[in-house]
C-alpha positions as CSV (number, residue, x, y, z in Angstrom):
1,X,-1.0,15.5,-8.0
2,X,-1.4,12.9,-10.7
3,X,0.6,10.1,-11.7
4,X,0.3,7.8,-14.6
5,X,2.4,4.2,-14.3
6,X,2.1,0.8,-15.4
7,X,1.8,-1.2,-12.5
8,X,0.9,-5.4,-11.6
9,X,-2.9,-5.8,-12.5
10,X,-2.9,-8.5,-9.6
11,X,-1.0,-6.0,-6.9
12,X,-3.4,-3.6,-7.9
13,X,-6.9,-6.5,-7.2
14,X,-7.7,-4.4,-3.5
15,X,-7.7,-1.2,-5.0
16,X,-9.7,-2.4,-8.1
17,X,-12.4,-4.4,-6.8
18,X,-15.0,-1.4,-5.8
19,X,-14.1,0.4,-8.8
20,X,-15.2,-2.5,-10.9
21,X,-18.4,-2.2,-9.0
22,X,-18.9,1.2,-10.2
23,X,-17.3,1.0,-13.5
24,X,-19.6,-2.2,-13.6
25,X,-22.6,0.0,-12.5
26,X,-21.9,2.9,-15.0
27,X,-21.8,1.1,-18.5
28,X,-22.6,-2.6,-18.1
29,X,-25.1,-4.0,-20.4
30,X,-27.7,-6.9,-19.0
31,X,-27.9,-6.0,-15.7
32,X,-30.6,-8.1,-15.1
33,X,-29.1,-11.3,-16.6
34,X,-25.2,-10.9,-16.4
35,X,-23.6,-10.6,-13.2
36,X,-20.4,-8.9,-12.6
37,X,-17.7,-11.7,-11.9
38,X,-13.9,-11.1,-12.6
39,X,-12.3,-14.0,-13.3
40,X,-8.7,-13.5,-11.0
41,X,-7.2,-16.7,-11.9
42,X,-7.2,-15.5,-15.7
43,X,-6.1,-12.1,-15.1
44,X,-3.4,-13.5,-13.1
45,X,-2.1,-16.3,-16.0
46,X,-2.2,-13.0,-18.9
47,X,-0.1,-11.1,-16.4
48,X,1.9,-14.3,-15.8
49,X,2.4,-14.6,-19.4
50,X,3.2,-10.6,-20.0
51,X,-0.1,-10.5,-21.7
52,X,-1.9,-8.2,-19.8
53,X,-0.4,-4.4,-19.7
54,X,-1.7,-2.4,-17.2
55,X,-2.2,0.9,-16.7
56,X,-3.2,3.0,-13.8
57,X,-4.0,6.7,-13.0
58,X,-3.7,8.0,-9.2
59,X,-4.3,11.1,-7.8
60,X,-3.0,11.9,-4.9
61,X,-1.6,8.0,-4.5
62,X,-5.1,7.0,-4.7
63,X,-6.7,4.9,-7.6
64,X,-8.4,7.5,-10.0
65,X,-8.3,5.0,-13.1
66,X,-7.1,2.6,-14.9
67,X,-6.4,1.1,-18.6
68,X,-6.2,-3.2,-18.9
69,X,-4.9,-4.0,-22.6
70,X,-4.1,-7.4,-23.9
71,X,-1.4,-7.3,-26.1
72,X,-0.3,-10.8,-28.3
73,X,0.6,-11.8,-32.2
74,X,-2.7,-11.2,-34.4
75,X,-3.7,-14.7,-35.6
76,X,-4.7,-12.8,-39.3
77,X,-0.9,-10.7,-39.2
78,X,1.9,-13.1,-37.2
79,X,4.2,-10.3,-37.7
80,X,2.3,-8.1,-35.3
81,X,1.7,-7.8,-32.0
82,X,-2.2,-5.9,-31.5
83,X,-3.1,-4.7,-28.0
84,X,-7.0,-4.8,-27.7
85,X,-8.5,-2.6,-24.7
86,X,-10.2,-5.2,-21.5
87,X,-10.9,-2.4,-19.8
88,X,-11.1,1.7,-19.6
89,X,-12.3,3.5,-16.5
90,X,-11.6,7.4,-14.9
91,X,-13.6,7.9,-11.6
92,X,-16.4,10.4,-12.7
93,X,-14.9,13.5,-10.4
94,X,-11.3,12.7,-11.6
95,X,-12.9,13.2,-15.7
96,X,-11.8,16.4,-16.2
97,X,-8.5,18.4,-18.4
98,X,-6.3,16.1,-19.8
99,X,-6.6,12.8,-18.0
100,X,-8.2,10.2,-20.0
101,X,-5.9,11.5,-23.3
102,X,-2.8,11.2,-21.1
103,X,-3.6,7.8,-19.2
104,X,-4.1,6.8,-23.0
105,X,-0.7,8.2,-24.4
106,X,0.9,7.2,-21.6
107,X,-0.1,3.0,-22.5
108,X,0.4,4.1,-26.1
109,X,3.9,5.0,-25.6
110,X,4.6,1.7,-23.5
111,X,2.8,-0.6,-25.9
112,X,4.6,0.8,-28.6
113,X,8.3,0.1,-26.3
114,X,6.7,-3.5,-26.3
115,X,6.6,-3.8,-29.9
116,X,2.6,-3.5,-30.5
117,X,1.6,-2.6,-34.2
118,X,-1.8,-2.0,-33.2
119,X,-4.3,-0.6,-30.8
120,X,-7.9,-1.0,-30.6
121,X,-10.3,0.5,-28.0
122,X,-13.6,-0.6,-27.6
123,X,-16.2,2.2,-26.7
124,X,-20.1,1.6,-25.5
125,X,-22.7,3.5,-27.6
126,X,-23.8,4.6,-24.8
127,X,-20.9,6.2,-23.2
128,X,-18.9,7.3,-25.9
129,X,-15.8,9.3,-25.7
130,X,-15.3,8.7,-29.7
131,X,-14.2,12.3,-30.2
132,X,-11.1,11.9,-27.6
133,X,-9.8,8.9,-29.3
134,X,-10.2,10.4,-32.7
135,X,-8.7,13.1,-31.1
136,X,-5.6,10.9,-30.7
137,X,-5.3,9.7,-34.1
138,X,-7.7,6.4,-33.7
139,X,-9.5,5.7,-36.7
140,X,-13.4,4.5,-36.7
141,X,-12.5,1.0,-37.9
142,X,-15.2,-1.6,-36.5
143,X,-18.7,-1.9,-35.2
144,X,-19.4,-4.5,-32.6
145,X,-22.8,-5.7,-32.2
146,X,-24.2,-7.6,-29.2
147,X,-27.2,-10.0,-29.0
148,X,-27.8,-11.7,-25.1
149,X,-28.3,-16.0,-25.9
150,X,-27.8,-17.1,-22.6
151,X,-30.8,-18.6,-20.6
């Protein structure tokens, strides 16, 4: 059986912590250079401040996936609230029918309730899933382009 529900980021840290590792594992770029490292203590002051709307999909009761948006006024449009996508991860053997479009509707319905205008998901080049989200009635709107500075 499986469940969509928006549930407490922070209540949810136990659960999340070894999926980051393989969500980390799957699509991070920089490997070498960049480390994984959640910052908690942010996570925790969005969720404080009803920021941070999360999502979660379990099967069975168990964590299959989840959905982090951040949802606040655009500083270009004050009159609308966008929600932009943290982070977007299904367990590889849960990937299958319907689940990532209805872990999707399902935030898309509550963000709406919330008053968001806007959604934007990022997707990695090199895992796309561009055809679900078009799929849903996204539009190709930006490209995002990465360059590693650090030392």
């Amino acid at each position: 059986m499986i469940e969509y529900a928006k549930e407490s980021f922070m209540e949810a840290k136990k659960e999340l912590e070894p999926m980051f590792v393989d969500h980390y594992n799957e699509i991070a770029l920089s490997k070498d250079k960049i480390e994984l490292g959640p910052d908690w203590d942010m996570y925790q002051a969005l969720e404080d401040a009803n920021l941070l709307h999360f999502y979660t999909m379990r099967e069975n009761g168990f964590l299959a996936g989840y959905f982090a948006m951040i949802a606040m006024r655009d500083l270009h449009y004050k009159d609308h609230i966008f929600a932009l996508n943290d982070l977007i991860y299904i367990n590889p053997k849960s990937r299958k029918g319907f689940n990532a479009w209805r872990l999707i509707k399902f935030a898309e319905r509550d963000l709406k309730d919330v008053g968001v205008s806007v959604m934007h998901i990022n997707v990695k080049t090199h895992k796309p899933f561009d055809r679900l989200l078009v799929r849903l009635g996204f539009e190709h709107s930006e490209n995002i382009f990465r360059k590693y500075i650090g030392g």
